[in-house]
N, C-alpha and C positions, 0 to 999 in steps of 0.2 A: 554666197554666205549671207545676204540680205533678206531670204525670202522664210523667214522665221516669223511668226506673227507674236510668236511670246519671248521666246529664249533670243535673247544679245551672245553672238560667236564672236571673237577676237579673230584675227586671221593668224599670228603668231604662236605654234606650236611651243610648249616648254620644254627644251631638250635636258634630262636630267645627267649632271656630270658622272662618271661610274659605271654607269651601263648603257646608258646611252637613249634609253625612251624617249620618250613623246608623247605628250600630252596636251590639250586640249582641252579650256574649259567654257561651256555655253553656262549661259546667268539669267534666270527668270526675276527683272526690278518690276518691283509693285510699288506704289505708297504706301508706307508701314502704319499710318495712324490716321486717324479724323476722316474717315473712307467713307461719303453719305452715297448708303440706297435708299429708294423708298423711303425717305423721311429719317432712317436708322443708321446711328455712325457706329461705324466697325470698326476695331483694332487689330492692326494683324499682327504685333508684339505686345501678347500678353504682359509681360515683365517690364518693358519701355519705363513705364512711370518707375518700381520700385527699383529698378538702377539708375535712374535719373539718367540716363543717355540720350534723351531727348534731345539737347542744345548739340551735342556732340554730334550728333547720327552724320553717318556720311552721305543718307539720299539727297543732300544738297549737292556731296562734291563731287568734280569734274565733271560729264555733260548733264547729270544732272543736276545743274545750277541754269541750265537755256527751259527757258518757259513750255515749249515744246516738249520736253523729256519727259517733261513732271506732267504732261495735260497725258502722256503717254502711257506711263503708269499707271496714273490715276485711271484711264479707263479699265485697263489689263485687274486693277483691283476690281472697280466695280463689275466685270463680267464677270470676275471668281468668285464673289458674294452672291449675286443674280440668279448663276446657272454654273456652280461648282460642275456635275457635270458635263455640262459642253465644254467648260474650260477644261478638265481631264483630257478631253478626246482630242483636243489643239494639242495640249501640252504632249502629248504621246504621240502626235505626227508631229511634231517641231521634232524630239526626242528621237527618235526612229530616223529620221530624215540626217539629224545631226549625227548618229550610231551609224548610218549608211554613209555621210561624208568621211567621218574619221577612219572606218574599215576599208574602205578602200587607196587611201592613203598610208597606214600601218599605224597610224594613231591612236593611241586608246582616251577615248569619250571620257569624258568628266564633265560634270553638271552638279553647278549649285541651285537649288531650288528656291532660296533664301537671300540672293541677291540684297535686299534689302528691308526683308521680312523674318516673322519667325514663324512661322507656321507648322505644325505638327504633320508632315504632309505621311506619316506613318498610319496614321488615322484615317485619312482617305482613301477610299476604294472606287477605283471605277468599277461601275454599272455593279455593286455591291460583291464583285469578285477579288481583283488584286488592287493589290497599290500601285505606287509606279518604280518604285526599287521593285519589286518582285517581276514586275511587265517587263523592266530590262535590266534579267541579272550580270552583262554584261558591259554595264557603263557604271562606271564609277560614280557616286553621287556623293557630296560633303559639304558640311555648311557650317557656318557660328550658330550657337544659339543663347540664349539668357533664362531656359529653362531648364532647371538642374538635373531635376529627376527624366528627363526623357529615356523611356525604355528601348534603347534601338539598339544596343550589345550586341543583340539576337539578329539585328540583320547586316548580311557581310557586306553586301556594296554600299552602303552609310555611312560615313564618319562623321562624325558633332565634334566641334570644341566648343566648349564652352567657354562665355563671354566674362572676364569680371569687372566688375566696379566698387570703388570704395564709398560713391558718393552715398548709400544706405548701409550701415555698419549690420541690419540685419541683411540685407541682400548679400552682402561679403561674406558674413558666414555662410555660405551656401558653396563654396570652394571648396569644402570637405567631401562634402556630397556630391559631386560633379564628378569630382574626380576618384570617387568610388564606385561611381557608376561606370566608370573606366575612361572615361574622357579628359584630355589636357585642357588647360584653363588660358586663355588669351587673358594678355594684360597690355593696357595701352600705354605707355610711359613718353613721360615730356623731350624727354632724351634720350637721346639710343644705347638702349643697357648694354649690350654687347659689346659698344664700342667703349663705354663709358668705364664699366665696371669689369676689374680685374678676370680671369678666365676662372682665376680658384675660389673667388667668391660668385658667382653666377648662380645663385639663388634667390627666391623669392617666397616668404611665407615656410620657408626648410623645405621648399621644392625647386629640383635642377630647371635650371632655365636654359630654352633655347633660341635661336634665331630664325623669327618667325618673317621677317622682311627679304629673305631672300630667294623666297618664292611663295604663293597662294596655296601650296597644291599640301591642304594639314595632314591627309591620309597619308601623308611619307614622313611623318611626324614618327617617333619614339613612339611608343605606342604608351598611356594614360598617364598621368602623375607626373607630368611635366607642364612647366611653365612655359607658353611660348611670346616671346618679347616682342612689342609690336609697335612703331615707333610714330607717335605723334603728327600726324599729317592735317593740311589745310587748317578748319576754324577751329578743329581740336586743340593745336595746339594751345591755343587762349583756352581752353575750359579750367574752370576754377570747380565744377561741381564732387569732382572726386574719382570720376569717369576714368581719366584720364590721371596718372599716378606719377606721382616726382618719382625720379631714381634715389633709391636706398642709400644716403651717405655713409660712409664708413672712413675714420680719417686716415686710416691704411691704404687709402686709395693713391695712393701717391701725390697727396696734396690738389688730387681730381676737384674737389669741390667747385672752383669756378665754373666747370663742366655741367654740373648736374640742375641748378636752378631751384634749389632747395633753400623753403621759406625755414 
């Protein structure tokens, strides 16, 4: 499971309760910002700055906090700025390789692209033919993103949630749109709304909220126009920028408020 030169494999299958699958997700981490080639720094989260999730971002946490991780990515970025195609042609033998471990186990393949990026990887075509959803209609592909209007409806092994943040009151309007695009909206909260807040209040914005912490895999999600709850972890939880959202008080909460951490 080690011999991947791009995509990170777990060895722990997700068994889902109800039917009983199996799932499998491999994770392509890059550095998401400040990427210098040739003299030229790249971003690979267009939106980064106008959500302010900068301070929050998780490519610090868990092994990515060992200085090795980060010197790791960071090349993986700079080869995909450099020579976007020779990095296709890896990333489709990692991809294929991972497609041949999980088919002969009875696993079905899942792949985020976006580990810790936001890249448009719909856009990209190797050798100006397919993309890499189309190269492998038989692996599930699904990621966060922070860009609202992304056109991927049209392709069936994608799924996007989209990411929100309150710290720009114009980037938060942008929740309409996201989720008319047909995609659920991630929201980070300081405390665990599900536990926190009543079952019959479980909304956010007059959108149903779900529980998004009880597994990674969004494509088993309700399908658009849901809220999925997602609860505060590592330096997150310290953000003050807006990123990162107190749970909604309501004083019907059964005298909850000690709970919630609401200024």
């Amino acid at each position: 499971m080690s011999n991947y030169k791009l995509l990170g494999v777990g060895t722990n299958a997700k068994t889902i309760k109800g039917d009983g699958s199996e799932y499998l997700t491999a994770i392509l981490y890059m550095t998401p910002y400040k990427i210098m080639v040739d003299g030229k720094s790249f971003n690979s989260c267009a939106m980064a700055k106008q959500a302010s999730c900068i301070d929050a971002c998780l490519y610090t946490a868990g092994r990515g906090a060992f200085n090795n991780v980060q010197t790791a990515r960071q090349r993986k970025a700079e080869w995909f700025y450099k020579d976007k195609q020779g990095f296709l042609a890896q990333l489709i033998v990692d991809i294929s390789k991972f497609e041949k471990y999980c088919n002969k186990r009875g696993i079905q393949p899942c792949v985020r692209l976006n580990g810790t990026t936001d890249i448009r990887w719909e856009l990209l075509r190797y050798m100006g033919d397919k993309n890499v959803f189309e190269i492998f209609p038989n692996v599930q592909f699904y990621d966060y993103t922070k860009i609202a209007n992304r056109k991927c409806k049209d392709i069936p092994n994608y799924h996007l949630t989209w990411s929100y943040s309150n710290a720009n009151p114009e980037y938060a309007k942008l929740l309409d749109k996201a989720l008319e695009q047909g995609m659920n909206a991630a929201v980070v909260f300081r405390s665990n709304f599900i536990k926190v807040v009543p079952k019959c209040w479980h909304k956010f914005k007059g959108y149903p909220v779900i529980d998004g912490d009880s597994d990674d895999l969004r494509f088993l999600d309700p399908k658009g126009g849901h809220i999925v709850a997602l609860y505060a972890k590592g330096k997150a939880k310290k953000d003050q920028s807006g990123f990162v959202v107190d749970v909604p008080y309501d004083e019907r909460f059964d005298g909850r408020h000690s709970e919630l951490n609401i200024k």
